[in-house]
C-alpha positions in Angstrom: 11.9 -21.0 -13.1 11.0 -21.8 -9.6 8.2 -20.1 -7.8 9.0 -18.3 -4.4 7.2 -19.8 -1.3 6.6 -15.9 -0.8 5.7 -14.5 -3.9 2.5 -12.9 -4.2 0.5 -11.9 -7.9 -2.3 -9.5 -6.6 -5.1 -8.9 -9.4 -7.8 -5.9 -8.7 -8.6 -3.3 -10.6 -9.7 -1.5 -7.8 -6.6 0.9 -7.2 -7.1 1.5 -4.1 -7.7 -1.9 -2.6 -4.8 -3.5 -4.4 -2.4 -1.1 -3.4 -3.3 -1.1 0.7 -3.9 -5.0 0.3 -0.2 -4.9 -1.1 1.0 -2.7 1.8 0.1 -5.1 4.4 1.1 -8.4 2.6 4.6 -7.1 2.2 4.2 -6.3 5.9 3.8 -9.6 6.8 6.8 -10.5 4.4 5.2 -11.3 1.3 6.7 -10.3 -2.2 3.8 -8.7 -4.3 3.7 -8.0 -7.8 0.3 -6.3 -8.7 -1.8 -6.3 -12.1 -4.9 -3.9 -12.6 -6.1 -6.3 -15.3 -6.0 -9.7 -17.2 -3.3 -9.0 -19.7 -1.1 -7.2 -17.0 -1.8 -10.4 -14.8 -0.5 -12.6 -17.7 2.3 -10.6 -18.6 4.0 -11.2 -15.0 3.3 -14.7 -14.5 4.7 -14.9 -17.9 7.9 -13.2 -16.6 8.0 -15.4 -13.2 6.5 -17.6 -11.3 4.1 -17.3 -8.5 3.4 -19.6 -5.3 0.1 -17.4 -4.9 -2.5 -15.7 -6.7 -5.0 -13.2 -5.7 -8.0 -12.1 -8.1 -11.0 -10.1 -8.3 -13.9 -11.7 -9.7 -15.3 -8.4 -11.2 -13.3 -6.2 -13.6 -13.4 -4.6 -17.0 -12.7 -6.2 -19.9 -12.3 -10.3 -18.9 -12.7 -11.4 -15.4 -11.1 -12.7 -12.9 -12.7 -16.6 -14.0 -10.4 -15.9 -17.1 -7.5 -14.9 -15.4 -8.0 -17.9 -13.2 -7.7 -20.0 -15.7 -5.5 -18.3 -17.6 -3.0 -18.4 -14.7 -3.6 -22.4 -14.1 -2.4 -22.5 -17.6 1.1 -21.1 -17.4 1.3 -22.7 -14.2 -1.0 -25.4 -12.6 0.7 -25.3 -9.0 0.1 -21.5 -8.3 -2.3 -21.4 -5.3 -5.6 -18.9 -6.1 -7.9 -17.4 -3.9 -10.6 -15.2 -5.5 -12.2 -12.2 -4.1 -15.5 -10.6 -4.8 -17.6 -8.2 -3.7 -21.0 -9.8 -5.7 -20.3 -13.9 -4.6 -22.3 -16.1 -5.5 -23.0 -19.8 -5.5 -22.4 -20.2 -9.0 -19.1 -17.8 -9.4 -17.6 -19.7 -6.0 -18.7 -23.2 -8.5 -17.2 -21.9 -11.3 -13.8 -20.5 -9.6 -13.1 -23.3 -8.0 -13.7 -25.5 -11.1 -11.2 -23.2 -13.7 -8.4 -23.8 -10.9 -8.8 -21.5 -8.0 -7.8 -22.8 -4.6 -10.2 -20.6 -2.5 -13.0 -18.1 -2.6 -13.7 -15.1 -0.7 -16.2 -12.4 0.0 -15.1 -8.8 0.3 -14.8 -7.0 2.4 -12.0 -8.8 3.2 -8.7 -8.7 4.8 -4.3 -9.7 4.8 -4.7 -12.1 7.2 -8.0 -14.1 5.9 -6.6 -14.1 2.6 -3.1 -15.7 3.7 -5.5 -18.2 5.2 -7.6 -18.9 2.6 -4.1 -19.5 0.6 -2.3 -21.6 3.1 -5.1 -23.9 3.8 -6.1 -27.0 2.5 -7.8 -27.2 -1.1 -11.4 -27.2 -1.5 -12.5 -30.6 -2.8 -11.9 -30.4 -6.8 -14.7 -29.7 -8.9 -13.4 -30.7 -11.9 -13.9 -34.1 -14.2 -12.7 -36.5 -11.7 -14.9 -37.3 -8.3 -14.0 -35.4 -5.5 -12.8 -37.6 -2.1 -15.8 -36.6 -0.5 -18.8 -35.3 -1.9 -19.2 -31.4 -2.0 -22.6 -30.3 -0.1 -25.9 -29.9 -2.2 -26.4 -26.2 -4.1 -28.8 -25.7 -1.3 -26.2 -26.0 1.6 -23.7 -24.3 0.0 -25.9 -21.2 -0.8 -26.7 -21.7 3.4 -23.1 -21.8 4.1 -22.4 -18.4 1.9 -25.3 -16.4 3.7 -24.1 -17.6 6.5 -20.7 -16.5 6.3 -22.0 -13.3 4.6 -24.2 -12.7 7.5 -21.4 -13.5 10.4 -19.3 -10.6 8.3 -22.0 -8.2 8.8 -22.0 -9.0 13.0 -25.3 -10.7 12.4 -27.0 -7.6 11.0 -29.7 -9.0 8.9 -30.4 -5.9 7.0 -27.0 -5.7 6.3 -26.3 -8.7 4.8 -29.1 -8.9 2.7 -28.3 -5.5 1.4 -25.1 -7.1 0.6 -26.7 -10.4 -0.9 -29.1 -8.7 -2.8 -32.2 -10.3 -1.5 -35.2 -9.0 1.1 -34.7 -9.6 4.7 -37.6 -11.6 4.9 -35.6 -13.9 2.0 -32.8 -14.1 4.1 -34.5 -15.4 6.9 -36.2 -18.1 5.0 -33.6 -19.4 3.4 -31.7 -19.1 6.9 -34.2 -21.2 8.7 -33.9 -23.7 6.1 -30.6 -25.6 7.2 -30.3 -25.0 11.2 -25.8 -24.9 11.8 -24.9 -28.3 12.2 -24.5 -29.6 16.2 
């Protein structure tokens, strides 16, 4: 069974979400398929293959790291981006080791997720050595606040509402690796 360069599986439990993020991916001529959960997820990549994947991190019952991997099992080539609305370094670690091809922080939208699924693959993370070496825990936890913090406009009290740390945290940690010149 061949995969369609445009087929979409879209994994959330939130109805709500999956359904408008659905809306505008067939808008921009994508064929979706969406699953509230892991054994609806499995069930339709089961029934055909996907070029893409999209999964929340967080839902009842297993979680998106299972459906990851669960996914990469019935077919390794399936490009995944995984979404969350609680990222953190070790989720993004752990998502990208069980096979995803991306990771995202909610809110989120059509057009950065196509992105994130079109682009080049994060370095693997699995057994064998990456081709370069991925960035220390400490610069990769910089690199998420930052990204957090550039999704909130800059508002500092908003993304550490969002990160789940003081504001005085967040600037610490955000002094402690200046962006790179």
């Amino acid at each position: 069974m061949m995969a369609s360069a445009r087929a979409i599986l879209l994994v959330d439990d939130d109805e709500v979400f999956r359904e408008r993020l659905a809306r505008a991916l067939r808008e921009r001529g994508y064929d979706v398929v969406t699953a509230a959960e892991h054994g609806a997820a499995l069930a339709a990549a089961r029934g055909r293959r996907f070029h893409f994947a999209v999964v929340d991190l967080k839902m009842p019952g297993l979680s998106g790291l299972d459906v990851v991997r669960d996914l990469q099992a019935i077919e390794p080539a399936t490009r995944i981006v995984v979404l969350t609305g609680y990222g953190s370094i070790p989720s993004a670690v752990e998502a990208l080791r069980r096979g995803a091809h991306n990771y995202l922080s909610k809110p989120t939208d059509a057009d950065d997720i196509l992105a994130a699924l079109e682009s080049e693959p994060r370095p693997s993370l699995g057994p064998s050595t990456p081709a370069e070496p991925p960035p220390s825990l400490a610069r990769a936890e910089w690199e998420h606040i930052s990204r957090i913090l550039s999704d909130c406009g800059g508002n500092v009290s908003e993304a550490s509402r969002r990160l789940g740390i003081t504001r005085r945290t967040l600037q610490l940690k955000l002094k402690k690796y200046p962006p790179r010149q």
